[in-house]
C-alpha positions as CSV (number, residue, x, y, z in Angstrom):
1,X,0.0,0.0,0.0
2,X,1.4,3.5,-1.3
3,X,2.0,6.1,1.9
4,X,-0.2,8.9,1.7
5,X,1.5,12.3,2.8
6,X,-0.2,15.9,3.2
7,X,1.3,18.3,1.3
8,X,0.4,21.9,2.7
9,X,1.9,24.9,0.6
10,X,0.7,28.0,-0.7
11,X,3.4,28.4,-3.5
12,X,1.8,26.7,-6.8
13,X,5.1,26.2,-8.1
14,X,7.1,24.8,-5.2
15,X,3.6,22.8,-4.2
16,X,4.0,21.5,-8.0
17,X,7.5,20.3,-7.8
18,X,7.5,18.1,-4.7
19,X,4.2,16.8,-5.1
20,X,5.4,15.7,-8.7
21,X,8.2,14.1,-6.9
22,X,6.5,12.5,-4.5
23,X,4.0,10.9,-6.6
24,X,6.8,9.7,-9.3
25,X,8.3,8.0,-6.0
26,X,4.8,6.0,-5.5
27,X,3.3,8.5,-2.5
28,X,-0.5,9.5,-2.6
29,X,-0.4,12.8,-1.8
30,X,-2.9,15.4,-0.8
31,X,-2.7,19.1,-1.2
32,X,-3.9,22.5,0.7
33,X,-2.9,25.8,0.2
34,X,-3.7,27.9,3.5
35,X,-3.4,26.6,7.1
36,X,-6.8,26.2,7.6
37,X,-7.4,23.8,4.8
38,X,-4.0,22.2,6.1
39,X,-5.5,21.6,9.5
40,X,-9.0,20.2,8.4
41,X,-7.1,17.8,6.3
42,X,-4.5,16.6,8.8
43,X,-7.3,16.3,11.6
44,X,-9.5,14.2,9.2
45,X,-7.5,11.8,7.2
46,X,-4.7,9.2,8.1
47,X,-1.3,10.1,6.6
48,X,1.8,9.2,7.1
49,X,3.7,12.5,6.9
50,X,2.6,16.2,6.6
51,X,5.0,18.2,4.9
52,X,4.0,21.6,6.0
53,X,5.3,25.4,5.1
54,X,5.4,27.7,8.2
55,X,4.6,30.8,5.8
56,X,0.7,30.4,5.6
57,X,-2.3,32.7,4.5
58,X,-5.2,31.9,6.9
59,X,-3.7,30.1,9.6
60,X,0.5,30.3,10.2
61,X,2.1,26.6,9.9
62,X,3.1,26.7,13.8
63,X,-0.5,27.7,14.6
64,X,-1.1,24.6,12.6
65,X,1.3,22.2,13.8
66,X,0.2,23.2,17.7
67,X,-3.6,22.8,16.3
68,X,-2.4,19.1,15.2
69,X,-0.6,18.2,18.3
70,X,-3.5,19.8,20.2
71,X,-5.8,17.4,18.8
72,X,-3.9,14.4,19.2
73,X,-2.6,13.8,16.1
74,X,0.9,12.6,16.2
75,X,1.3,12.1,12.1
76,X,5.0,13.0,12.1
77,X,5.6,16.5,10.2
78,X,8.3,18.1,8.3
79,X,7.8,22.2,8.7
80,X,9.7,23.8,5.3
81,X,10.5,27.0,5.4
82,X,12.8,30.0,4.2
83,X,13.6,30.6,8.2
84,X,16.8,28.8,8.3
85,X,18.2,30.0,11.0
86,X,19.3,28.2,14.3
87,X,16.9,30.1,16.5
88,X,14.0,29.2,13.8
89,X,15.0,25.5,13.6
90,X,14.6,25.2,17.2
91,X,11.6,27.2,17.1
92,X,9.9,24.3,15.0
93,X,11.2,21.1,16.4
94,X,10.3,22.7,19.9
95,X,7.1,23.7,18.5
96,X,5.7,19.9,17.7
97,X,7.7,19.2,14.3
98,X,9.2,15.9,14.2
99,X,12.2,17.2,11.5
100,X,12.7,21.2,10.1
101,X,14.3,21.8,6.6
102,X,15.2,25.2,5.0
103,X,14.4,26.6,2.0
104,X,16.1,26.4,-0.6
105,X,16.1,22.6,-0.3
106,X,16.8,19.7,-2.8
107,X,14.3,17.2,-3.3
108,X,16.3,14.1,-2.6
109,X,17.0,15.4,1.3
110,X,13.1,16.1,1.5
111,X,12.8,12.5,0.1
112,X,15.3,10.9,2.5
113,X,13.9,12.9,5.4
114,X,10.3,11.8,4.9
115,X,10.9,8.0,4.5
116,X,13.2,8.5,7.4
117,X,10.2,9.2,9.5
118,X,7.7,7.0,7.8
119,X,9.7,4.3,9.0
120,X,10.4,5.6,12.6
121,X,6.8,5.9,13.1
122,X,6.1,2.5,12.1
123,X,8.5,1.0,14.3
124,X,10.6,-0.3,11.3
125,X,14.3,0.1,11.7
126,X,15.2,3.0,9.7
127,X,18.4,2.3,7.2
128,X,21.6,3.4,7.2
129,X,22.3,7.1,6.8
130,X,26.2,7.7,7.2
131,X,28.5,5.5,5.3
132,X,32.5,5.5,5.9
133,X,35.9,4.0,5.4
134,X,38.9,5.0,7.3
135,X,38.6,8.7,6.8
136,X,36.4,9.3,4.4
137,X,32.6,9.8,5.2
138,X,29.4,9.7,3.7
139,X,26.0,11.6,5.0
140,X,23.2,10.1,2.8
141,X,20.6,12.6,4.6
142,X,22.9,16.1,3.9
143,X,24.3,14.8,0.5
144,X,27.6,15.7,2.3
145,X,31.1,13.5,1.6
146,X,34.1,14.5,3.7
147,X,37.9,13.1,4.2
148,X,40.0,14.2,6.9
149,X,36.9,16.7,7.8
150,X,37.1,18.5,4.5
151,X,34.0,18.7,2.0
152,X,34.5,17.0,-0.5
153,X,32.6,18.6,-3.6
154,X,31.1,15.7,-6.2
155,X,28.4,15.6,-9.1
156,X,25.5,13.1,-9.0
157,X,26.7,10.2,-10.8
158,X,30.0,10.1,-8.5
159,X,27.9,10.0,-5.6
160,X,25.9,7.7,-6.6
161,X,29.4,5.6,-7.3
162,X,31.2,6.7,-4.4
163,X,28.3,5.3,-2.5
164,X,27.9,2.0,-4.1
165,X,31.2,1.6,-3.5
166,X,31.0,2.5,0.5
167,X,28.5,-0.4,0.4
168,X,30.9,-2.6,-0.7
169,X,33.9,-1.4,1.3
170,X,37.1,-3.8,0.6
171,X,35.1,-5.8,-1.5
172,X,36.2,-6.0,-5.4
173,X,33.5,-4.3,-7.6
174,X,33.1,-5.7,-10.8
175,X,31.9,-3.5,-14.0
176,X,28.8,-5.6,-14.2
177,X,27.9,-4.3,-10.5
178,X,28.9,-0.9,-11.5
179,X,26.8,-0.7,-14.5
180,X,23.4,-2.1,-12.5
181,X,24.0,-0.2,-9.5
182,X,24.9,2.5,-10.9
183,X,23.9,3.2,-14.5
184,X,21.0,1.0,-14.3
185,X,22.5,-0.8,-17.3
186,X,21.7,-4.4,-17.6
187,X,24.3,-4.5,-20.4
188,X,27.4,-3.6,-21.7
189,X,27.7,0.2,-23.6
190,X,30.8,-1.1,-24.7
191,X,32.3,2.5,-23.1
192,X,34.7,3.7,-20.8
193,X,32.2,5.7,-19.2
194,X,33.3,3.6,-15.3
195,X,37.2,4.1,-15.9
196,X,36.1,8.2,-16.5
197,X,34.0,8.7,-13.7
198,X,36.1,6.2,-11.5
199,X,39.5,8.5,-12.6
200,X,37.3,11.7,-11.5
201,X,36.2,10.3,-8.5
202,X,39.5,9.0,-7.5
203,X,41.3,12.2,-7.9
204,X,38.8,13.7,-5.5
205,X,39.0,11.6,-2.6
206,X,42.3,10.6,-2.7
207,X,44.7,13.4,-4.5
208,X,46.3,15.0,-1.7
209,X,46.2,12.6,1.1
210,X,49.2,10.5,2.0
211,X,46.8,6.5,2.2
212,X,44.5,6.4,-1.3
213,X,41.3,4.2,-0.7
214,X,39.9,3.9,-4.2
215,X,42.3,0.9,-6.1
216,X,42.0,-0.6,-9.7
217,X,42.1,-4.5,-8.8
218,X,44.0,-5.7,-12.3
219,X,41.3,-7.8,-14.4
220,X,38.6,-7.6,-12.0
221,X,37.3,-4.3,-10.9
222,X,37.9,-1.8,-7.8
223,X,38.2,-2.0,-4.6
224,X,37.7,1.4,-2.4
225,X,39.2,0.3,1.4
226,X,42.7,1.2,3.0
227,X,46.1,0.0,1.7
228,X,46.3,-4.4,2.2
């Protein structure tokens, strides 16, 4: 059964894109656009997340969220906002919100954070959201990779690679794994788009540090773990 989410958001456009998102990811979702509408919805209806904007006509998202949590409902909630400041974080989780995300946001951390607390309300033990080997770390939440405690800056395929390859850690990686896990190819382009984006993301993690954790394993794959 698909998870049904509240979407409450008075910008058509924003409203547009992350109900769009939600739905291509197999949510239901439901929409308001003013606080009122928000809180008849969220009192009336079983969902499993409200994503809520704190910028409301008719009826502010705190006054909202209080509303909710007056009433007993304890749907967990995601408060967005362009208040990103510490004082206005704690503000919102203080205020009843179960997570707070700024605005500008991307839509993958939105994503990660709702199933996040899908699963925590249903008791189901949530998955893993740091990944790391020997230095080098990976924050699956904040899209954030880091070696020796310096950001490490990297496009969206070489995440995705770096962390297929932090689920494999000192494990040899075939091109075959690469291309299904992380080109979603089921054959061979006969390319060397993995040695490419492999070289890239090599030079990024490794270039400057005195142990390199990403290897070339001669007629087999790669490897990413320290130094045998």
């Amino acid at each position: 059964m698909s998870s049904k989410i509240l979407l409450v958001e008075d910008d058509q456009s924003t409203a547009d894109f992350i109900a769009s998102g939600l739905e291509q990811e197999g949510f239901l979702v439901d929409r308001a656009t003013n606080g009122r509408d928000g809180l008849f919805l969220g009192t009336d209806a079983d969902y499993q997340c409200i994503v809520l904007d704190r910028m409301l006509p008719g009826l502010d998202g705190m006054a909202v969220l209080a509303a909710l949590r007056g009433a007993g409902v304890h749907t967990p909630v995601i408060v967005l906002s362009a208040l990103g400041a510490a004082e206005d974080r704690i503000a919102g989780l203080t205020g009843g919100s179960d997570d707070y995300l700024a605005k500008p946001f991307a839509f993958a951390e939105l994503l990660a954070r709702i199933r996040l607390l899908i699963r925590r309300s249903q008791n189901v033990p949530a998955q893993q959201t740091t990944l790391s080997c020997a230095d080098l770390d990976m924050d699956l939440l904040a899209r954030r990779v880091r070696r020796a405690g310096q950001t490490i800056d990297l496009q969206p395929r070489e995440f995705r690679l770096l962390e297929f390859l932090l689920h494999h850690v000192d494990q040899v990686v075939t091109r075959t794994m690469l291309l299904e896990g992380v080109w979603d190819y089921h054959f061979d382009p006969g390319t060397n788009v993995i040695d490419v984006h492999v070289s890239r993301l090599r030079k990024k993690i490794d270039e400057g540090h005195d142990r390199p954790l990403l290897h070339t394993v001669r007629g087999a794959g790669y490897r990413l773990g320290a130094e045998r």
